[in-house]
C-alpha positions in Angstrom: -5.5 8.9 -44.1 -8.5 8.0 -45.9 -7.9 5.2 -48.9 -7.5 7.0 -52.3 -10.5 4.8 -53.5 -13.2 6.7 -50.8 -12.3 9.6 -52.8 -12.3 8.8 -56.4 -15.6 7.1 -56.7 -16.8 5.7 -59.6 -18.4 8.5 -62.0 -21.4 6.8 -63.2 -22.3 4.5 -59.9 -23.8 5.9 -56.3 -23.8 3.6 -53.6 -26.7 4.5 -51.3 -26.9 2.8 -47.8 -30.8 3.5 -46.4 -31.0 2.8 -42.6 -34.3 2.5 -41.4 -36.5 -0.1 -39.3 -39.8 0.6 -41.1 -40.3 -2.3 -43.7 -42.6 0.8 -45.7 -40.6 3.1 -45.7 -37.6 1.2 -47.5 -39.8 -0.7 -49.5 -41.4 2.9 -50.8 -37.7 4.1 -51.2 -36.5 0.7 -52.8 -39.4 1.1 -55.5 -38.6 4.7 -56.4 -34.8 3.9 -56.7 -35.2 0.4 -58.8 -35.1 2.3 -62.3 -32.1 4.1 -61.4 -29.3 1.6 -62.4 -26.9 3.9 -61.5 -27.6 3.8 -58.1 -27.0 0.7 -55.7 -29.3 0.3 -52.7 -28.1 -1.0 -49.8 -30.2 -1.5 -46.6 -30.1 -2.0 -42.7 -33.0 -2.6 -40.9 -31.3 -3.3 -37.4 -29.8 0.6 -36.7 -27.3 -1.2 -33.8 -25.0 -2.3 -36.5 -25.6 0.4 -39.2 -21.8 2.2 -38.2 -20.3 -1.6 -39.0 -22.3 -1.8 -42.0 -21.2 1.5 -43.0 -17.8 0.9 -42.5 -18.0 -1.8 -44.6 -19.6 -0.9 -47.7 -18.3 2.9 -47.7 -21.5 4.3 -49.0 -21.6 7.2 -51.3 -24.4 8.6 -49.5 -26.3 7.7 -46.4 -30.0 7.8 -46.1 -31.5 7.6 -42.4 -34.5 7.7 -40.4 -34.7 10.0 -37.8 -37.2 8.1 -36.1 -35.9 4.7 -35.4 -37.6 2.4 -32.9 -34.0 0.7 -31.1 -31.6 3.6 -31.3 -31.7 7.8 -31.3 -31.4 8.7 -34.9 -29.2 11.8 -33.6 -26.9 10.1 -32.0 -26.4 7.0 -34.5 -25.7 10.5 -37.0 -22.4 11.4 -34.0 -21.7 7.9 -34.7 -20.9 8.1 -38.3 -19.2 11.8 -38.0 -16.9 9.6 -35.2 -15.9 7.3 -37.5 -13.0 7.9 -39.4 -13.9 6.1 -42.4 -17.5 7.3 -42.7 -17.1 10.5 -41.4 -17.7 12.7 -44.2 -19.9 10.4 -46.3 -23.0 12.8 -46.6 -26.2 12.1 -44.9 -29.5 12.8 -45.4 -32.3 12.7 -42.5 -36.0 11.0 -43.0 -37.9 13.2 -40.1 -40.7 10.6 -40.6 -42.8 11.3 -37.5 -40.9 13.8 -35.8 -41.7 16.3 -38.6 -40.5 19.6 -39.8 -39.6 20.8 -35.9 -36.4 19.1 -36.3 -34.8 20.7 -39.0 -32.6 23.2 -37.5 -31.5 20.6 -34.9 -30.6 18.2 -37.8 -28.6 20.4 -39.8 -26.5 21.4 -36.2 -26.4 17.9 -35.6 -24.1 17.4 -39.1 -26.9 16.4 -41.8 -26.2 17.1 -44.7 -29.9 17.4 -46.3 -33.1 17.0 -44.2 -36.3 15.7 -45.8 -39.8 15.8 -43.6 -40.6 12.7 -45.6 -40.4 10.7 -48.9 -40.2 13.2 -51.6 -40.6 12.2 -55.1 -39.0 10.0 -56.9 -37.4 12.9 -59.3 -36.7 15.1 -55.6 -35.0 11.9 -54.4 -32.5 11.1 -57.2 -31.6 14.1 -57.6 -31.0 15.4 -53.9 -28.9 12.0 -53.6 -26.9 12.7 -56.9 -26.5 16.6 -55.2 -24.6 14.7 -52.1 -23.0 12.0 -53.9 -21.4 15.3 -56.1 -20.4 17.2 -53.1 -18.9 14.5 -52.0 -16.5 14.1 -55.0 -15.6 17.5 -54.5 -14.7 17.2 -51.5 -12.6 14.8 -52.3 -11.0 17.0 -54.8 -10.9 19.8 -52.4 -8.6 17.5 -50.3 -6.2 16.6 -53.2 -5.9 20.3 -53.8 -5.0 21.2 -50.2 -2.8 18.7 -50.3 -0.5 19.9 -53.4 -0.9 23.2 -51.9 1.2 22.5 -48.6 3.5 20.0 -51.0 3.5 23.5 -53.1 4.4 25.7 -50.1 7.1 23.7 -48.6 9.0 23.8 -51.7 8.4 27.8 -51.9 9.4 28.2 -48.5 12.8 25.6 -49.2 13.5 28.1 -52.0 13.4 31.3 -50.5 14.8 30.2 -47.6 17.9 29.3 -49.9 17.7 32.7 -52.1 17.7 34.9 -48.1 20.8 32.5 -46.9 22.8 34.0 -50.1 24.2 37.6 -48.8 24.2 38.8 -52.5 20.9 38.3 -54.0 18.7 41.2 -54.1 16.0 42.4 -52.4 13.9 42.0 -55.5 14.6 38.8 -56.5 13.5 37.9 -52.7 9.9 40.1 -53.2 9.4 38.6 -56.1 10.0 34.5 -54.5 7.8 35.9 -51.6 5.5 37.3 -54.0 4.9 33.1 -55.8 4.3 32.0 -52.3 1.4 34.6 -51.8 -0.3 34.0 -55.1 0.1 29.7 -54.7 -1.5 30.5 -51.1 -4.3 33.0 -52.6 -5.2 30.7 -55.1 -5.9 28.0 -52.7 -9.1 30.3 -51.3 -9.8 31.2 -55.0 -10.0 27.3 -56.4 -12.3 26.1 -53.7 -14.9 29.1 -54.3 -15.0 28.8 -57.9 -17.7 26.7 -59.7 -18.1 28.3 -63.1 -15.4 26.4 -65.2 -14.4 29.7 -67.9 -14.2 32.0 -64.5 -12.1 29.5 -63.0 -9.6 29.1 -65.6 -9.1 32.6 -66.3 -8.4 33.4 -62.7 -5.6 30.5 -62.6 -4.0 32.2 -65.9 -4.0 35.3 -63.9 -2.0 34.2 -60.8 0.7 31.9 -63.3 1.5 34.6 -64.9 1.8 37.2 -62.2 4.2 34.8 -60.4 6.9 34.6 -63.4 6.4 38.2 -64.6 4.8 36.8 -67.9 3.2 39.3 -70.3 0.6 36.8 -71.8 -0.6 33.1 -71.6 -3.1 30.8 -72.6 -5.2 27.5 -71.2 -5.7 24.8 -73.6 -8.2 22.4 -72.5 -8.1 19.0 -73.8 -12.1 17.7 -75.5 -11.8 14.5 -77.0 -9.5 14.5 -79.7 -9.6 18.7 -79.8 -7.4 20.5 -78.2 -9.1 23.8 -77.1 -8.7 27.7 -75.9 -10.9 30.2 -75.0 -8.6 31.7 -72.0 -6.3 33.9 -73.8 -4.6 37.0 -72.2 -2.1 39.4 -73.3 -1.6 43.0 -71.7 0.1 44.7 -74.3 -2.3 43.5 -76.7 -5.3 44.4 -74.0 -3.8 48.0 -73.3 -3.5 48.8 -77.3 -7.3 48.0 -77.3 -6.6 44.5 -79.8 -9.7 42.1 -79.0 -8.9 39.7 -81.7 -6.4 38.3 -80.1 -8.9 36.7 -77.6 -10.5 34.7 -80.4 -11.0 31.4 -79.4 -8.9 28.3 -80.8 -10.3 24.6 -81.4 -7.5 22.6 -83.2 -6.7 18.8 -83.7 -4.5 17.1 -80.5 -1.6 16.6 -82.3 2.1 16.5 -81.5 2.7 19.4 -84.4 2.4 22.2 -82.0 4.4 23.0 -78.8 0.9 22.8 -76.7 -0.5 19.5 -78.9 2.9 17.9 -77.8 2.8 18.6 -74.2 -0.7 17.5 -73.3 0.5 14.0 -75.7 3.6 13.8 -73.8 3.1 15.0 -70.2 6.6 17.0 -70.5 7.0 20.4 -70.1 8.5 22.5 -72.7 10.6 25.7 -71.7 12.6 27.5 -74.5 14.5 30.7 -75.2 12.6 31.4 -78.4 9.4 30.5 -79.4 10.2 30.7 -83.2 13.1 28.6 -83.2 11.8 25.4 -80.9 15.1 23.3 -80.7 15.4 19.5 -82.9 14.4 17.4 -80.1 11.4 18.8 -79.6 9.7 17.7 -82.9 7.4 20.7 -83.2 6.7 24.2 -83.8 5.2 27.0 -82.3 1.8 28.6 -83.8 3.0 32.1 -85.0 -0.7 32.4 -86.6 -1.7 34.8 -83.9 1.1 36.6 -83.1 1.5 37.7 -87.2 -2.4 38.7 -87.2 -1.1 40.9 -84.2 2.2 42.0 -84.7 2.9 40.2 -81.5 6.6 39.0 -81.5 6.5 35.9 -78.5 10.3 35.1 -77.6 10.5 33.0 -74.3 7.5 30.5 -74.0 7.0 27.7 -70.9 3.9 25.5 -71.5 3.4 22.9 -68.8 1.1 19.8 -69.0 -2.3 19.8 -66.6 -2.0 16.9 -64.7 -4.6 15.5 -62.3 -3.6 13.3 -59.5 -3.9 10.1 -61.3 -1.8 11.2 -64.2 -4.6 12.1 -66.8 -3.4 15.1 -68.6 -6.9 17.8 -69.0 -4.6 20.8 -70.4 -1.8 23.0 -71.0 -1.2 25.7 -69.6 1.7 28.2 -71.5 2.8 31.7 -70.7 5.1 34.1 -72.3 7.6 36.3 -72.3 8.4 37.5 -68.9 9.2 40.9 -68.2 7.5 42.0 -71.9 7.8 41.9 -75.4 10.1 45.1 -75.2 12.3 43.6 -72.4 12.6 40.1 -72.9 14.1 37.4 -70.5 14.2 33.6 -70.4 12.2 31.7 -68.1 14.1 30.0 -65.3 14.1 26.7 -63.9 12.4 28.1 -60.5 9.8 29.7 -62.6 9.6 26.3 -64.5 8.9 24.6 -60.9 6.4 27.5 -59.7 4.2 27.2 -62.8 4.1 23.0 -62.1 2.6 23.7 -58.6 -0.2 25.7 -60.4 -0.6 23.8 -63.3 -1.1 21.1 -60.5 -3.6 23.1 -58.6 -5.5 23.8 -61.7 -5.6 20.6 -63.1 -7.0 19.4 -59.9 -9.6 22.2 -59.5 -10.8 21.9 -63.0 -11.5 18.2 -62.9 -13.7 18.7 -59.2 -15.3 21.9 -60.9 -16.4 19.7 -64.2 -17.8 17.1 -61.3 -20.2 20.3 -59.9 -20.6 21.0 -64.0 -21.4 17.1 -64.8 -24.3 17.5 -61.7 -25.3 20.2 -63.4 -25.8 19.1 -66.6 -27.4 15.7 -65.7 -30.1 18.1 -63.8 -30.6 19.9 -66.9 -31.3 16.7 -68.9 -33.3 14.9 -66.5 -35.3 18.2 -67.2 -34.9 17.7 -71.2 -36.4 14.4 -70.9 -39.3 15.6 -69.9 -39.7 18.6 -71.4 -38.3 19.1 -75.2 -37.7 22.6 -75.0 -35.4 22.6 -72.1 -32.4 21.9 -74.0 -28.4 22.3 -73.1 -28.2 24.4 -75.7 -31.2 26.7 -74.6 -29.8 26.7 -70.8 -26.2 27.8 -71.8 -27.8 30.8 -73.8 -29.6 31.7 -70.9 -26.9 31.9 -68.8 -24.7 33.7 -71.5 -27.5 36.2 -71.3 -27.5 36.5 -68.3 -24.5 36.9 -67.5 -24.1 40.1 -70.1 -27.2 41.4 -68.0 -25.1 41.5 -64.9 -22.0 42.6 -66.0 -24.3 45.6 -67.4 -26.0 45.9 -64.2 -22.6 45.6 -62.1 -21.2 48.3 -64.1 -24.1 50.7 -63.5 -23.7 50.1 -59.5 -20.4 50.1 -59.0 -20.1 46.9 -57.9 -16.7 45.7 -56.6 -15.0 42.9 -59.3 -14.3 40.8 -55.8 -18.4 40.6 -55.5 -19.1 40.9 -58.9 -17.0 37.5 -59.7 -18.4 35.7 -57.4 -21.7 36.7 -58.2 -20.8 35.9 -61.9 -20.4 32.2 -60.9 -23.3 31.7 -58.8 -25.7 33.3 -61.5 -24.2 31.4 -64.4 -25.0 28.0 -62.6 -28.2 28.8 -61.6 -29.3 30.3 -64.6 -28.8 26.9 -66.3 -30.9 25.3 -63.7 -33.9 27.6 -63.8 -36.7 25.4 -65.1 -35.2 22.1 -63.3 -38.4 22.0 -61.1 -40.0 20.7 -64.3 -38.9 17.1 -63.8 -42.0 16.9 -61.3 -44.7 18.3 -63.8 -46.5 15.8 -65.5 -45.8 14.8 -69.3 -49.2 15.2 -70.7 -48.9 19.2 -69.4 -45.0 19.3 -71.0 -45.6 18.1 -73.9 -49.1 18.9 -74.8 -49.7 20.5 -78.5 -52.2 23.0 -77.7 -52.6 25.7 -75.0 -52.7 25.1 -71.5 -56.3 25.5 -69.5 -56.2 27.5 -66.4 -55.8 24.1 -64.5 -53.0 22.9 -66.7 -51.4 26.2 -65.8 -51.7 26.4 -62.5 -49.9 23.0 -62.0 -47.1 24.3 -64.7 -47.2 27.1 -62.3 -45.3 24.4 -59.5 -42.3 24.0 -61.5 -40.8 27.1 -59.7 -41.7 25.4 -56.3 -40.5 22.1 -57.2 -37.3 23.1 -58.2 -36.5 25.7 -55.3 -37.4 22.7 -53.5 -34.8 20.8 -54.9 -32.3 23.3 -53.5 -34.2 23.5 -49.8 -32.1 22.4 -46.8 -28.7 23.3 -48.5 -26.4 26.1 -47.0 -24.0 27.4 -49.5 -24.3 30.7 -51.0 -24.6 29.1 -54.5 -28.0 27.0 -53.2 -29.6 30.1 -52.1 -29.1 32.0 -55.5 -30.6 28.2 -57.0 -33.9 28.6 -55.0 -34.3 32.2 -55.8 -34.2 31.9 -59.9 -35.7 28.2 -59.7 -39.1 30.2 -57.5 -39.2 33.7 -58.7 -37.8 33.4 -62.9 -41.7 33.9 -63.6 -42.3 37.0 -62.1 -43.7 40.2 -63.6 -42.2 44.0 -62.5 -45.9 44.8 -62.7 -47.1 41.9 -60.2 -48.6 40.2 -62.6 -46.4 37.1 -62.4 -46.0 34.3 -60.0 -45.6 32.4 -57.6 -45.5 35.5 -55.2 -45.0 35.3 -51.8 -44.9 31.9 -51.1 -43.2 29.4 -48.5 -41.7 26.5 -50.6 -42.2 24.5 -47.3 -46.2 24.8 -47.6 -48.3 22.1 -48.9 -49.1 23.3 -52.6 -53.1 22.3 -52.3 -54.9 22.2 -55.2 -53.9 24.2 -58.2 -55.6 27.6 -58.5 -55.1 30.7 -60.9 -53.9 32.6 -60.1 -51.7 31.0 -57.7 -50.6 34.5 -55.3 -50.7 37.9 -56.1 -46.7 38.3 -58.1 -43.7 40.3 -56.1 -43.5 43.6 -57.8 -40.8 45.6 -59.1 -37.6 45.5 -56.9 -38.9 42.8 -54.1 -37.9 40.6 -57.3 -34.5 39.3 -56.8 -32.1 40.8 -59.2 -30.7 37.4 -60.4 -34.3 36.1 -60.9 -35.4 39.4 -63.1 -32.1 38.8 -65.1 -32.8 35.0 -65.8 -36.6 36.2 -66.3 -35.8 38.1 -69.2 -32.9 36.5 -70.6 -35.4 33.4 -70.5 -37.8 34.8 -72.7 -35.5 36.4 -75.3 -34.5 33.0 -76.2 -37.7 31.3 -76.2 -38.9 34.3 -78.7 -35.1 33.9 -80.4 -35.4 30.4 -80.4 -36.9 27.6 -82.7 -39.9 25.2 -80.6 -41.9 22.5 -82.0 -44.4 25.0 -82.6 -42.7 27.9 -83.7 -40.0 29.7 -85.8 -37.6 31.7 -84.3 -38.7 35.3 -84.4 -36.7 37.7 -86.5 -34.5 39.9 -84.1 -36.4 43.4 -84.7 -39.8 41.7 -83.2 -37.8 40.4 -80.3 -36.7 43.6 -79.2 -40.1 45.5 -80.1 -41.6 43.1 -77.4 -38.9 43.6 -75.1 -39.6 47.2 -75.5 -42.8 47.1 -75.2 -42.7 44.7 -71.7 -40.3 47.6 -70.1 -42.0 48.3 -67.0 -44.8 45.5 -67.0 -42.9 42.2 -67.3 -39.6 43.4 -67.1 -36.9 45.4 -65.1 -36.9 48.8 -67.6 -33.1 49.2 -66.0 -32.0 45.5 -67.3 -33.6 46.5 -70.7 -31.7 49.2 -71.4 -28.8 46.6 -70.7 -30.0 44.3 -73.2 -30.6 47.1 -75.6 -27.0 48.1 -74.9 -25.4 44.9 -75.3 -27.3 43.2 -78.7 -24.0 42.6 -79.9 -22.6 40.7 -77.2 -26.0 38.4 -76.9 -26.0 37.8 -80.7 -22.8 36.4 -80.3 -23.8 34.1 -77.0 -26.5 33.1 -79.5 -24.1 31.8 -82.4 -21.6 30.3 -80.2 -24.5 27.8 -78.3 -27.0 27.4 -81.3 -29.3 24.5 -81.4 
């Protein structure tokens, strides 16, 4: 077994072993990493002893020549994958001489990223921090796996038990059989999840399934607040009562049943929500239920506990088998809703890892340009999320697909205009308008950050690329870049660049992040500029139907002005 410590790197640190016997090369590579103090450099010029170096420094992230003058760079990469220690540590290729040829041998060879030579400084960092993130998840991924089959054994040990006794029922058998499918299920689910809200709502879902539980709620712990936005009731949802899905931010306190178990770490499981026995010390929040008319009897609210004991939740269902037909909870549904909470709590800390990558992107971006802001990026991908969900609707598109499609959008959406961290500052930030020259190199931020996204293989990355290089486009043609092959030497800046894709060769995710892009920039206040009042928005919008925009997704956004204001208020500037 791998040490725990290979998996639970160090947040904030990236240890980066560069194997390469060209003295210029890892000079040029040593001088583009110096300002990063969060990354260590270490270095190996003699390739014959870079498996035993390995081995003993553990890297974070490997960074190899291809071309190396004493060994073949292919077969020192089997070496590492041999390697028990250092076989998953990701590593990315320097083709140096060989050149762009090898790239499909590389990636069947077990690199992990493939780089025809030394990118950028900005391209660097960040397609190191990329690996360095995967490989935390992975990590995580592991540890979920793990609970999983610790999760299953105990749900095959019970309903082995429950079939051995001649008297119990068939249903209470279905329904034992019935936790082992959803635990199972909900392995596939937690590994394809990135979007945090998606993810949570899904592991609410399957809880409550497993106990028969008419409602629940995730409580997420953020700082000293203790908050919910995953709230889910059916008999509220089938009466057609939305406000009981209002979100809840509160002081972590030990007042409340949930403020107590994320303070404690100890479950609480009770017969009656309103009458919380002595011991406890606490009371339950009938706030919501009395705005409602909801009556919540049984309650079970279990602490989220990662694998090194750091509490990140609650998560608390209710009254199983309905508000009409109460029961209690049981001590087996107490144990079934520990293996999720388990699951979750180890799925949501790897998913904020993918978010924390995310968000670093995004302000590596903000640094150099002001406008790209967190708060501007989660609007856009509120937006566009609505946009879909409008879109979805209007195709019939399966909720399987559409959820998945959900979670790579939202992510990428936020990540649209990373491929600005290679533009230079005196174009970001410049007062005045751009000349054609200035905007033709603006132009590359779609290149530079699809670029940032070439060479990696998951169905997220692809989505990535496509908004990163086609968010700019017009429906009419008129936008760019157009056709192009991110691979290609950019030249010298021209105007326009290509002639624009038109109409539906767009992708669909990058026409939804084009327009939900521009109404916020128009919504939104810039150095130079108000925010526009709505009306005007939406007369430009409008008036764009057909030339800049999708007229189909308009008719969305006209639709659905409610539901962006509110994306608008929740992540204001």
């Amino acid at each position: 077994m791998m040490p725990e410590d290979e998996d639970c790197m160090e947040l904030n640190r990236i240890r980066v072993l560069l194997v390469d016997d060209q003295r210029t090369v890892a000079s040029q590579i040593r001088r583009l990493l110096s300002a990063h103090e969060e990354i260590d450099l270490d270095s190996v010029a003699n390739a014959a002893v870079a498996v035993d170096v390995a081995r003993a420094l553990r890297p974070d992230v490997i960074l190899q020549a291809l071309d190396l003058r004493e060994e073949d760079g292919f077969e020192l990469l089997a070496a590492y994958r041999r390697t028990s220690v250092i076989s998953e540590v990701p590593v990315i290729l320097l083709a140096g001489t060989f050149g762009a040829g090898m790239r499909t041998q590389a990636f069947e060879r077990g690199a992990d990223d493939f780089l025809e030579s030394v990118p950028e400084e900005v391209e660097l960092v960040a397609r190191i921090r990329m690996q360095a993130e995967r490989r935390r998840a992975a990590g995580e991924t592991r540890r979920v796996r793990s609970s999983l089959e610790d999760a299953n054994r105990d749900i095959s040990r019970l309903k082995a038990r429950l079939e051995d006794v001649t008297q119990v029922s068939a249903e209470t058998i279905g329904r034992d059989r019935a936790w082992l499918e959803s635990i199972t299920e909900l392995d596939a689910e937690l590994n394809a999840f990135q979007n945090f809200d998606l993810l949570l709502d899904r592991i609410l879902v399957r809880a409550r399934r497993a106990c028969d539980a008419e409602s629940g709620v995730i409580f997420t712990i953020d700082g000293e607040r203790l908050k919910c936005r995953h709230i889910q009731n059916d008999q509220l949802e089938a009466r057609g009562d939305r406000h009981f899905a209002q979100a809840i931010d509160r002081p972590l306190t030990m007042d409340t049943v949930a403020g107590t178990v994320a303070l404690s770490g100890q479950p609480i499981r009770v017969e009656d929500a309103y009458r919380i026995p002595p011991r406890f010390d606490c009371v339950y929040d009938q706030g919501r239920d009395i705005a409602t008319g909801y009556r919540t009897r049984a309650l079970l609210s279990i602490p989220l506990r990662t694998s090194d004991s750091e509490i990140r939740g609650v998560l608390q269902i209710a009254n199983p088998g309905g508000e009409s037909e109460p029961r209690g909870f049981t001590p087996e549904d107490e144990k079934v809703v520990e293996h999720f909470a388990t699951l979750a709590a180890v799925a949501i800390e790897r998913t904020a890892m993918t978010e924390a990558l995310v968000l670093r992107m995004i302000a590596m971006a903000e640094v150099r340009d002001p406008t790209e802001t967190g708060a501007h990026v989660q609007r856009v991908a509120g937006y566009s999320i609505i946009l879909y969900q409008g879109w979805a609707d209007q195709h019939g598109i399966e909720d399987e697909e559409r959820e998945r499609n959900l979670d790579r959008l939202r992510t990428a959406a936020m990540l649209h205009d990373v491929g600005k961290v290679g533009i230079p500052d005196a174009i970001l930030k410049k007062p005045g308008k751009l000349d054609e020259q200035e905007y033709a190199l603006m132009q590359r931020h779609t290149v530079i950050g699809a670029r940032l996204f070439k060479g990696m293989r998951t169905d997220f990355d692809q989505v990535a690329r496509q908004v990163a290089l086609h968010h700019h486009e017009r429906w009419d043609g008129a936008g760019y870049p157009g056709p192009i092959e991110i691979e290609a030497e950019l030249g010298e800046p021209k105007v326009p660049v290509h002639r624009g894709l038109v109409g539906e060769d767009i992708p669909l995710f990058a026409r939804i992040v084009g327009i939900a892009d521009v109404y916020d920039a128009l919504s939104s206040r810039r150095s130079y500029k108000e925010p526009w009042p709505e009306e005007q928005v939406l007369d430009i919008i409008r008036g764009e139907s057909g030339k800049h925009f999708d007229p189909e997704l308009v008719q969305i956004l006209l639709q659905n002005i409610e539901e962006f204001r509110r994306v608008g208020r929740r992540f204001g500037d």
